[in-house]
N, CA, C and O atoms as CSV, one atom per row, in Angstrom:
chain,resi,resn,atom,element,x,y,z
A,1,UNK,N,N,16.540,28.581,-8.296
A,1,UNK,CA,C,16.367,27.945,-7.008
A,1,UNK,C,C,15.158,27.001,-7.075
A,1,UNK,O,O,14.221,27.314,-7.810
A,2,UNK,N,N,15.123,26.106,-6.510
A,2,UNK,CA,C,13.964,24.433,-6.695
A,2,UNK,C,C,13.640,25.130,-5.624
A,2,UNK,O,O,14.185,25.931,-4.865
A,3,UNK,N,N,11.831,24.234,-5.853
A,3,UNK,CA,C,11.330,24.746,-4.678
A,3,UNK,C,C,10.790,23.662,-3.815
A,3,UNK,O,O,10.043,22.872,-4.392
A,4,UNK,N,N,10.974,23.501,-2.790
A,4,UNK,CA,C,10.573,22.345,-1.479
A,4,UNK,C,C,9.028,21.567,-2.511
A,4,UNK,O,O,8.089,22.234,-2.945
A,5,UNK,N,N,9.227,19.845,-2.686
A,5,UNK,CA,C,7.996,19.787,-2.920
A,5,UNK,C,C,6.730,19.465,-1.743
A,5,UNK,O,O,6.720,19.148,-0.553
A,6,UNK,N,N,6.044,19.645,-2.437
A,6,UNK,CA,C,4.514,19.585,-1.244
A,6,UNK,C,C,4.254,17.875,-1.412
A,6,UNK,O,O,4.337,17.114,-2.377
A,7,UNK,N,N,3.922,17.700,-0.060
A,7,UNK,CA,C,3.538,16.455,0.538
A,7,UNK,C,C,2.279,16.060,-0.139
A,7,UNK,O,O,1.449,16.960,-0.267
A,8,UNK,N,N,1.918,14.642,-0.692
A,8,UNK,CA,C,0.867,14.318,-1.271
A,8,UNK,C,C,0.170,14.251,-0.584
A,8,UNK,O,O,0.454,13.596,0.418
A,9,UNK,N,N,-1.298,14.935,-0.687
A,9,UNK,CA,C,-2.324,14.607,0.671
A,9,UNK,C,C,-3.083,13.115,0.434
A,9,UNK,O,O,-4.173,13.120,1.007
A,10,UNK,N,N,-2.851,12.065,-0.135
A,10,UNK,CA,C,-3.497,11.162,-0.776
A,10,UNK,C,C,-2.099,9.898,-0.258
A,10,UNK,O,O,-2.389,8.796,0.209
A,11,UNK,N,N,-1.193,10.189,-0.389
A,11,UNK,CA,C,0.016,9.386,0.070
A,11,UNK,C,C,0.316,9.412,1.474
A,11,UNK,O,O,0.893,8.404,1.882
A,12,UNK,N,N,0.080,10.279,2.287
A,12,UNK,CA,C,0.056,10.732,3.897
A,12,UNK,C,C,-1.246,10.119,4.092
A,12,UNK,O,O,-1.146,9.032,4.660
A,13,UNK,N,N,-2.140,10.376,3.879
A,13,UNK,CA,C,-3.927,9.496,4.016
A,13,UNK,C,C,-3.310,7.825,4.247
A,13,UNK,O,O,-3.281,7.149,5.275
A,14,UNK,N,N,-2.759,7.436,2.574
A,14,UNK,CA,C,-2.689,6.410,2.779
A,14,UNK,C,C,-1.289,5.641,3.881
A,14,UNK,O,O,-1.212,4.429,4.081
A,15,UNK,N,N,-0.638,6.329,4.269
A,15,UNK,CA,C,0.536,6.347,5.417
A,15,UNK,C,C,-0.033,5.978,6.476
A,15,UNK,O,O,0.084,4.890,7.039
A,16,UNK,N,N,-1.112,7.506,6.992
A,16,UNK,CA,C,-1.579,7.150,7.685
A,16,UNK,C,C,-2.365,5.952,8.309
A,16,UNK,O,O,-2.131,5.578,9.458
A,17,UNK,N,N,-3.385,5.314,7.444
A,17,UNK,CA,C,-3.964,3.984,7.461
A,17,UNK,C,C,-2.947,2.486,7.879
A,17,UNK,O,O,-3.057,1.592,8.719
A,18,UNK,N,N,-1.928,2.822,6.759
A,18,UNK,CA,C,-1.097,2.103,6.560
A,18,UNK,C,C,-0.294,1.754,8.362
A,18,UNK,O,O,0.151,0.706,8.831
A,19,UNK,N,N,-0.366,2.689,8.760
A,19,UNK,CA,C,0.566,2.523,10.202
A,19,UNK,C,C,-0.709,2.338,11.158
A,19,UNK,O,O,-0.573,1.441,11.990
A,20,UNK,N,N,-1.774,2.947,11.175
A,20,UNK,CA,C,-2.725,2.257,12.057
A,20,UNK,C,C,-3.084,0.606,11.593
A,20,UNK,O,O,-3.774,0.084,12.469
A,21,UNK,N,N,-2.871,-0.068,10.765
A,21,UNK,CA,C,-3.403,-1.125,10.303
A,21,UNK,C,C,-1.976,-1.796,11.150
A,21,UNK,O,O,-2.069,-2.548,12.121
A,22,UNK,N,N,-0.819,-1.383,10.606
A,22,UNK,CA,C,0.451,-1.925,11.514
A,22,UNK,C,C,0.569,-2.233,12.552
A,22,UNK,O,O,0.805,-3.365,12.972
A,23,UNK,N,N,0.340,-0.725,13.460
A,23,UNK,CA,C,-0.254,-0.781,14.730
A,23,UNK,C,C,-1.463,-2.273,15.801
A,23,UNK,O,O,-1.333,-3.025,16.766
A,24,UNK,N,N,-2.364,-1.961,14.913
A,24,UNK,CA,C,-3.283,-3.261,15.291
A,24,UNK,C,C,-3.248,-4.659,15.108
A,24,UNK,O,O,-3.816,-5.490,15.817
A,25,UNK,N,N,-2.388,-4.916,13.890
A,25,UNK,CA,C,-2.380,-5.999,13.638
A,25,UNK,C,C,-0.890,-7.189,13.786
A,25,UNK,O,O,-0.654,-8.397,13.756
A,26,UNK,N,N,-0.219,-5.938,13.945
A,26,UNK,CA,C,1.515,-6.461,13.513
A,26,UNK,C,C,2.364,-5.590,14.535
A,26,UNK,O,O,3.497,-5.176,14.291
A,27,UNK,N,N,1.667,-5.370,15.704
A,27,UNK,CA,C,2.506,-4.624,16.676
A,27,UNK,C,C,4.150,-4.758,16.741
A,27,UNK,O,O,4.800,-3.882,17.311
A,28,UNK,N,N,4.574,-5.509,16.337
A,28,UNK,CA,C,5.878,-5.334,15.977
A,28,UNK,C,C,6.708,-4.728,15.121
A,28,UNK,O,O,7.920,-4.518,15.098
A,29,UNK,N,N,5.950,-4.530,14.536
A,29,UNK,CA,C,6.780,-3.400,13.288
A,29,UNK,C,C,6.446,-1.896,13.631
A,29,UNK,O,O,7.015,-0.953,13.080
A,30,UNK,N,N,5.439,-1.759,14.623
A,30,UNK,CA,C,5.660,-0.149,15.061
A,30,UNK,C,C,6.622,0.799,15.383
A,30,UNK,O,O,7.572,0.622,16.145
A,31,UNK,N,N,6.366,1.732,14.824
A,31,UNK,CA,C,7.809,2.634,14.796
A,31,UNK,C,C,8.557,2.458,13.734
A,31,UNK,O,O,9.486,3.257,13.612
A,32,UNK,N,N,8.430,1.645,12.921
A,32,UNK,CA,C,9.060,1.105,11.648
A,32,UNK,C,C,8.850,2.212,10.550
A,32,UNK,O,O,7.709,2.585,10.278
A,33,UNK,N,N,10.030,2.773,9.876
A,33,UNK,CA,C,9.479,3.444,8.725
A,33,UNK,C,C,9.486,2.616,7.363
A,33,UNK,O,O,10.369,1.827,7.027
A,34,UNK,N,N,8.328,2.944,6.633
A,34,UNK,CA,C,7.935,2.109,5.472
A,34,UNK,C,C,8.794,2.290,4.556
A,34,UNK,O,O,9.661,3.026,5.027
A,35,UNK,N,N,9.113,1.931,3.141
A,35,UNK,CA,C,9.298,1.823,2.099
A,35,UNK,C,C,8.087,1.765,1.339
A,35,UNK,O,O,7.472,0.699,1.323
A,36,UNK,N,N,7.638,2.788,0.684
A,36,UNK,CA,C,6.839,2.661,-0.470
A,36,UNK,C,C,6.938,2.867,-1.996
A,36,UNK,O,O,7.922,3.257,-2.625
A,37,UNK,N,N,5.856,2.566,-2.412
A,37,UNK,CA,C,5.772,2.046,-3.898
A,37,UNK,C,C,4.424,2.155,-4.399
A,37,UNK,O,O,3.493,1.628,-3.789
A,38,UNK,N,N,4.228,2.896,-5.625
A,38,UNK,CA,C,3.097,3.068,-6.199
A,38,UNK,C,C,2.466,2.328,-7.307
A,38,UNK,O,O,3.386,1.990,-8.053
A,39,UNK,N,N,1.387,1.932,-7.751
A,39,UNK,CA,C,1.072,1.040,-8.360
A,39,UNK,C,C,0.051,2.225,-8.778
A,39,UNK,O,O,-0.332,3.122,-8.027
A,40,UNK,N,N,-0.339,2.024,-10.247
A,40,UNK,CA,C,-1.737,2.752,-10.871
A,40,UNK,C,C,-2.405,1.696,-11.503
A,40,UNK,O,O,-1.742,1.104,-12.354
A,41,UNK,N,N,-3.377,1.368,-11.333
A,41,UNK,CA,C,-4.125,0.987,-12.154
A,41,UNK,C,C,-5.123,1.250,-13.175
A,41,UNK,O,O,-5.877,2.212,-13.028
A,42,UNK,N,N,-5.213,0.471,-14.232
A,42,UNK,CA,C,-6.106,1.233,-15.179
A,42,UNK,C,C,-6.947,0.634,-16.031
A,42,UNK,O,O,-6.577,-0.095,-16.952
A,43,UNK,N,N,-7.834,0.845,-15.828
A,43,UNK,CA,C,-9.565,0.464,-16.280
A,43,UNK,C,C,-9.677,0.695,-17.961
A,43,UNK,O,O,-9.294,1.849,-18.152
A,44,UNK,N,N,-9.977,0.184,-19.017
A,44,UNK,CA,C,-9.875,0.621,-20.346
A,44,UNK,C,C,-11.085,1.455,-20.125
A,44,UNK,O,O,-11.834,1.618,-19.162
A,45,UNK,N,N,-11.009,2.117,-21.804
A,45,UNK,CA,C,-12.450,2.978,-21.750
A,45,UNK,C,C,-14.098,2.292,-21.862
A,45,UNK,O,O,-14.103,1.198,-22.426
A,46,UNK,N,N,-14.923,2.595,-21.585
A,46,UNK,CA,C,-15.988,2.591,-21.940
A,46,UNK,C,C,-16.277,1.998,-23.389
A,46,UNK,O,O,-16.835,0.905,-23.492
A,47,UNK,N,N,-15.986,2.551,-24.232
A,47,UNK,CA,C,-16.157,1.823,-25.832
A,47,UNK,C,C,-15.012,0.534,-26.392
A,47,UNK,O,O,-15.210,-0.249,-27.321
A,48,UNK,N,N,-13.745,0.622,-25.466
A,48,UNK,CA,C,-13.250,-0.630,-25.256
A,48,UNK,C,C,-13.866,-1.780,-24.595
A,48,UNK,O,O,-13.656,-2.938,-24.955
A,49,UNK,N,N,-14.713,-1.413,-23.520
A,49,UNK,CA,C,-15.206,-2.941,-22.973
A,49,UNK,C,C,-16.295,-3.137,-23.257
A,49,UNK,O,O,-16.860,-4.048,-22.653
A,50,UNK,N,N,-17.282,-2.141,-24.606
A,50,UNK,CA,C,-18.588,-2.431,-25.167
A,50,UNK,C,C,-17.923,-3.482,-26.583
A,50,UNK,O,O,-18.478,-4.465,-27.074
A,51,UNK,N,N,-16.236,-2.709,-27.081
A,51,UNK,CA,C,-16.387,-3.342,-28.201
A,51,UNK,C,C,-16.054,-4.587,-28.009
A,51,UNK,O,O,-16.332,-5.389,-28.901
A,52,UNK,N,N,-15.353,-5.066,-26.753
A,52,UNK,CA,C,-15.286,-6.390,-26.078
A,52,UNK,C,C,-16.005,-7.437,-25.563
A,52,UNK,O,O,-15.809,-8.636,-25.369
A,53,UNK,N,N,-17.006,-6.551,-25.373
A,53,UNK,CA,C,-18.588,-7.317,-25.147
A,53,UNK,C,C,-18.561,-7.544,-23.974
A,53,UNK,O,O,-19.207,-8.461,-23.468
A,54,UNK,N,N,-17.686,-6.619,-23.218
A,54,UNK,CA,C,-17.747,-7.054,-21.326
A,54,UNK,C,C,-18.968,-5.500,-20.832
A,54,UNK,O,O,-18.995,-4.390,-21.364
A,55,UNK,N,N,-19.705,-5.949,-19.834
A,55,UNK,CA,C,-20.441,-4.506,-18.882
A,55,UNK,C,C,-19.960,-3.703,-18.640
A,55,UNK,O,O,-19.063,-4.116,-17.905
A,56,UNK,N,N,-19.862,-2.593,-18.733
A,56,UNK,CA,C,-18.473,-1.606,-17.923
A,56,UNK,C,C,-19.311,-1.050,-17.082
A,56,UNK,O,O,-20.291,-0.306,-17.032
A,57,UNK,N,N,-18.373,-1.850,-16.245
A,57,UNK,CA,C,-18.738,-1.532,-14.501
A,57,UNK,C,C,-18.887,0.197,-14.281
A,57,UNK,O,O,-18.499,1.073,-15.054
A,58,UNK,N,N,-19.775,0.400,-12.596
A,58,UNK,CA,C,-20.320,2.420,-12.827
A,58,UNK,C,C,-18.908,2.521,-12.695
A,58,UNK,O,O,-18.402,2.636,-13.812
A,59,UNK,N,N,-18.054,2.522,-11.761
A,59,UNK,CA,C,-16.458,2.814,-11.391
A,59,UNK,C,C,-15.441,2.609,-12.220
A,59,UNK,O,O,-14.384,2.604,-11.588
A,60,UNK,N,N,-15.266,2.400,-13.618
A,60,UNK,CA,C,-14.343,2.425,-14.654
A,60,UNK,C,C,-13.687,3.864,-14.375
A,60,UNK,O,O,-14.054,4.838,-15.033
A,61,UNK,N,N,-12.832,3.952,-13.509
A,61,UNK,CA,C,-11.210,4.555,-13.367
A,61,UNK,C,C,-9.751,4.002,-13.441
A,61,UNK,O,O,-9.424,2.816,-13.400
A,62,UNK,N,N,-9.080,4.900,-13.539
A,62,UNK,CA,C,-7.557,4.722,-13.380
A,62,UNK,C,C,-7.691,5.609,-11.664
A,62,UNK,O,O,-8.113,6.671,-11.206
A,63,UNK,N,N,-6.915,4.142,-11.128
A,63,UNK,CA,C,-6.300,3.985,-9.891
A,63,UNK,C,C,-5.462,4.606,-9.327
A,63,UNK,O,O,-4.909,5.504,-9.961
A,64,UNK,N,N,-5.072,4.351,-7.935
A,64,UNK,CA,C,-3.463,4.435,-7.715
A,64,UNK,C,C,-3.491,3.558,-6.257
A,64,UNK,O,O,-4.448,3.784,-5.516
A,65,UNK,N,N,-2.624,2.711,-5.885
A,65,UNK,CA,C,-2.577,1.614,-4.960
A,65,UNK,C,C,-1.041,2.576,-4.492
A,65,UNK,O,O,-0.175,2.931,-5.292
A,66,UNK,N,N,-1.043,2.760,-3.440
A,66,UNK,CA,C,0.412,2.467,-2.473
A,66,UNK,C,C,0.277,1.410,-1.238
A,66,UNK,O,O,-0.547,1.302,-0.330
A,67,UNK,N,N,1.739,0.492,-1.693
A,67,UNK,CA,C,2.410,-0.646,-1.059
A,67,UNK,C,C,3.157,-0.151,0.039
A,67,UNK,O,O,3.778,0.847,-0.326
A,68,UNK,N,N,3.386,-0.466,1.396
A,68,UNK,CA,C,3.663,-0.197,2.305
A,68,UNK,C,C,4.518,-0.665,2.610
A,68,UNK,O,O,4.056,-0.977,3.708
A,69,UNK,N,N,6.305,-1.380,2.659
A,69,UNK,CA,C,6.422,-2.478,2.855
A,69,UNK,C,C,7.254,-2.215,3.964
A,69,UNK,O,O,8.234,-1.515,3.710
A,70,UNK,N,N,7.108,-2.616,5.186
A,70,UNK,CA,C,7.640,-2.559,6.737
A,70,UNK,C,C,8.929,-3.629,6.570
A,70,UNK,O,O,8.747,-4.614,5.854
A,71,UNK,N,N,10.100,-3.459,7.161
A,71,UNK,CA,C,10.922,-4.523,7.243
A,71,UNK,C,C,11.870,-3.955,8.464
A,71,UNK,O,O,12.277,-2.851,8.823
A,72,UNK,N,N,12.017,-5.544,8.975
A,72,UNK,CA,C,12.749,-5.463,10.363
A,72,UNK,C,C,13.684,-6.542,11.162
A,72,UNK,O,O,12.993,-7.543,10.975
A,73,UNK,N,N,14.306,-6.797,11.589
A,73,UNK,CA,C,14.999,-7.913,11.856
A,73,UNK,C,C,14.991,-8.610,13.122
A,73,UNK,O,O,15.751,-7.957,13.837
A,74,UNK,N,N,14.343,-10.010,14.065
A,74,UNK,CA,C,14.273,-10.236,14.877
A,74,UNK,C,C,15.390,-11.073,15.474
A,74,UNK,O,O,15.996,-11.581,14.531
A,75,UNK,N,N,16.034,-11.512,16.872
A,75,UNK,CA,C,16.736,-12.536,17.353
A,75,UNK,C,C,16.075,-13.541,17.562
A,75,UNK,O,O,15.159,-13.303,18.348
A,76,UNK,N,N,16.112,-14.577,17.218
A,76,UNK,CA,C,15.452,-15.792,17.526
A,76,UNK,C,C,16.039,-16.069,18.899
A,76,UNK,O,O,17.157,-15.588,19.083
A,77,UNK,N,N,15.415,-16.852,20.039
A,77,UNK,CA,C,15.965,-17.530,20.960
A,77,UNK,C,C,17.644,-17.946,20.783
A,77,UNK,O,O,18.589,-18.036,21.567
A,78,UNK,N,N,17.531,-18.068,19.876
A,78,UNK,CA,C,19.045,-19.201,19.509
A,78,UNK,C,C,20.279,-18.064,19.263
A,78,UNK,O,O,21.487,-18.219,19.438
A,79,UNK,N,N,19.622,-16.993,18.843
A,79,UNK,CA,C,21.053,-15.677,18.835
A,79,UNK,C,C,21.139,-15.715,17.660
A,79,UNK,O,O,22.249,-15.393,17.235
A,80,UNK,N,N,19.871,-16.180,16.401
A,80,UNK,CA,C,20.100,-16.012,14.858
A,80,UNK,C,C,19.524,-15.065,14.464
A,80,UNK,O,O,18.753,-14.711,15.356
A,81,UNK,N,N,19.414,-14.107,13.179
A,81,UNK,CA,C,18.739,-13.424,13.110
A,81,UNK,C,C,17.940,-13.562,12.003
A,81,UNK,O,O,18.273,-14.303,11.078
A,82,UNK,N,N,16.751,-12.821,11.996
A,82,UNK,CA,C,15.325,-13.617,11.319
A,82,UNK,C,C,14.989,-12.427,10.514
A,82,UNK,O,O,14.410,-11.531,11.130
A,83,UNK,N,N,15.183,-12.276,9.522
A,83,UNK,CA,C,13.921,-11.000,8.855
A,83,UNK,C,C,13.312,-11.073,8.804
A,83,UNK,O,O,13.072,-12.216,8.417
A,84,UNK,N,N,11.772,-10.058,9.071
A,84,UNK,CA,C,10.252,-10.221,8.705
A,84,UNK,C,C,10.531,-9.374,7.880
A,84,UNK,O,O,11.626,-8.914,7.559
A,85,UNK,N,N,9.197,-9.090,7.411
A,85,UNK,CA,C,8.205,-8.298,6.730
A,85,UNK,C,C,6.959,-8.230,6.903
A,85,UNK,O,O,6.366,-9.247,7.263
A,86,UNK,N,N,6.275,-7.055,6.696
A,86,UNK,CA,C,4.906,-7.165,6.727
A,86,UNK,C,C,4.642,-5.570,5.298
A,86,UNK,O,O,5.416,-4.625,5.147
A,87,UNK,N,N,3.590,-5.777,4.674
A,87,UNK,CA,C,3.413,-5.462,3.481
A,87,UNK,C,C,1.675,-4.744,3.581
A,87,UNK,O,O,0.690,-5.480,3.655
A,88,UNK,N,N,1.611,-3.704,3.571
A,88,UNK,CA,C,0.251,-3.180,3.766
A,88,UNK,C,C,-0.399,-2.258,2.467
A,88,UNK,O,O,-0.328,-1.068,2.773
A,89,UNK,N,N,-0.831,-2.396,1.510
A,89,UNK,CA,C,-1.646,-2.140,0.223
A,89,UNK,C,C,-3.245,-0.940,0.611
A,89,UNK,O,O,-4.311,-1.059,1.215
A,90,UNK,N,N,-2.867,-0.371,0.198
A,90,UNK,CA,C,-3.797,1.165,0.190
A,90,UNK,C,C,-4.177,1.727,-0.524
A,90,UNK,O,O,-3.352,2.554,-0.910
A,91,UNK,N,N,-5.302,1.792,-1.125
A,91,UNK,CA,C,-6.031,2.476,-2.642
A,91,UNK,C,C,-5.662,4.361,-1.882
A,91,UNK,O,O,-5.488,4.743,-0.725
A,92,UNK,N,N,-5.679,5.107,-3.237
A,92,UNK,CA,C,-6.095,6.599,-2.934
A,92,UNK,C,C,-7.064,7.471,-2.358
A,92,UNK,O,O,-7.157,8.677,-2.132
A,93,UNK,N,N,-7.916,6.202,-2.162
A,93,UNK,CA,C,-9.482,6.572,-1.267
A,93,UNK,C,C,-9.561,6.092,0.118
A,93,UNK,O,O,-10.529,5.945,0.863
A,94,UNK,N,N,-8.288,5.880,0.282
A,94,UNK,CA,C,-7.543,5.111,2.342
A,94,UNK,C,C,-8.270,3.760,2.647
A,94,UNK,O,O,-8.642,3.304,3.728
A,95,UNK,N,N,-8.377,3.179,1.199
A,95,UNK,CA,C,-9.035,1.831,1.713
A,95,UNK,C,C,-8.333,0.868,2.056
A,95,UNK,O,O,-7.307,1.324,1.551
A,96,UNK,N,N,-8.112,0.229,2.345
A,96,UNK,CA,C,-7.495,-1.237,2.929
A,96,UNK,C,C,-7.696,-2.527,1.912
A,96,UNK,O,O,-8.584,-3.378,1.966
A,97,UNK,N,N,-6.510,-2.408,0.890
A,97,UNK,CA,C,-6.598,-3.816,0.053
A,97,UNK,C,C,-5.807,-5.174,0.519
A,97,UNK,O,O,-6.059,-6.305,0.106
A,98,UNK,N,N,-5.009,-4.893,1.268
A,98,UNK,CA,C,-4.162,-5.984,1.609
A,98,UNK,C,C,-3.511,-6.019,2.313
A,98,UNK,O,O,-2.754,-5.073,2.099
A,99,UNK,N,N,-3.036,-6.805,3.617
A,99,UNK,CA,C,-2.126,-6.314,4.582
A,99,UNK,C,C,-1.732,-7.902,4.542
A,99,UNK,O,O,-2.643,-8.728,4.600
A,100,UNK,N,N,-0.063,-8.419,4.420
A,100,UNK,CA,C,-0.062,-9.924,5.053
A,100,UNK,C,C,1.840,-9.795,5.690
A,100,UNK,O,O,2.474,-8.801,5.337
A,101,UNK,N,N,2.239,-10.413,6.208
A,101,UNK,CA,C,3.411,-10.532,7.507
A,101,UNK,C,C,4.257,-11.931,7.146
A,101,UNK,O,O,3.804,-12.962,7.643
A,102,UNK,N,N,5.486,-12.039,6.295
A,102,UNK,CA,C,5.938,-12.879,6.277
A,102,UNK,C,C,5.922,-13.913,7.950
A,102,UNK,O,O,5.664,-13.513,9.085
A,103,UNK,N,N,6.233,-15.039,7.562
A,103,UNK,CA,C,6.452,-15.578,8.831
A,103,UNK,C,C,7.744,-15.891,9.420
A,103,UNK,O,O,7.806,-16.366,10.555
């Protein structure tokens, strides 16, 4: 028997953000459920960016970004119909990298 998996507390964080940023900025897509997508990023080591001759920055980690991507369909005046989007980007630490709203 499989067992129910557990909710990421780091993916709900970033949900969360993700729909208050929606909320404030793009009131139209509220209530919208997202589509997401994970992105990791990754920092080489320490003796890679000495033997490269770059500083290694104090924060040399591997990442993780979740993409938010809202989609919805409007009537134009004219009785056509219009797709948006709006696209909201969230590090694992609930920061806010990017939010932008097709037109």
């Amino acid at each position: 028997m499989t067992q129910p998996r557990r909710p990421n507390p780091a993916l709900a964080a970033a949900r969360t953000v993700a729909r208050r940023v929606i909320g404030e900025h793009f009131p139209e897509f509220k209530g919208v459920e997202p589509e997401v997508s994970l992105r990791t990023t990754h920092t080489p080591s320490s003796a890679d960016m000495l033997r490269l001759g770059v500083r290694v920055p104090l924060a040399a980690v591997n990442s993780k970004e979740y993409t938010f991507t809202f989609a919805r369909v409007l009537q134009t005046p004219d009785g056509h119909a219009a797709p948006i989007v709006a696209r909201v980007t969230v590090d694992a630490k609930r920061r806010l990298i990017k939010a932008i709203r097709s037109k």
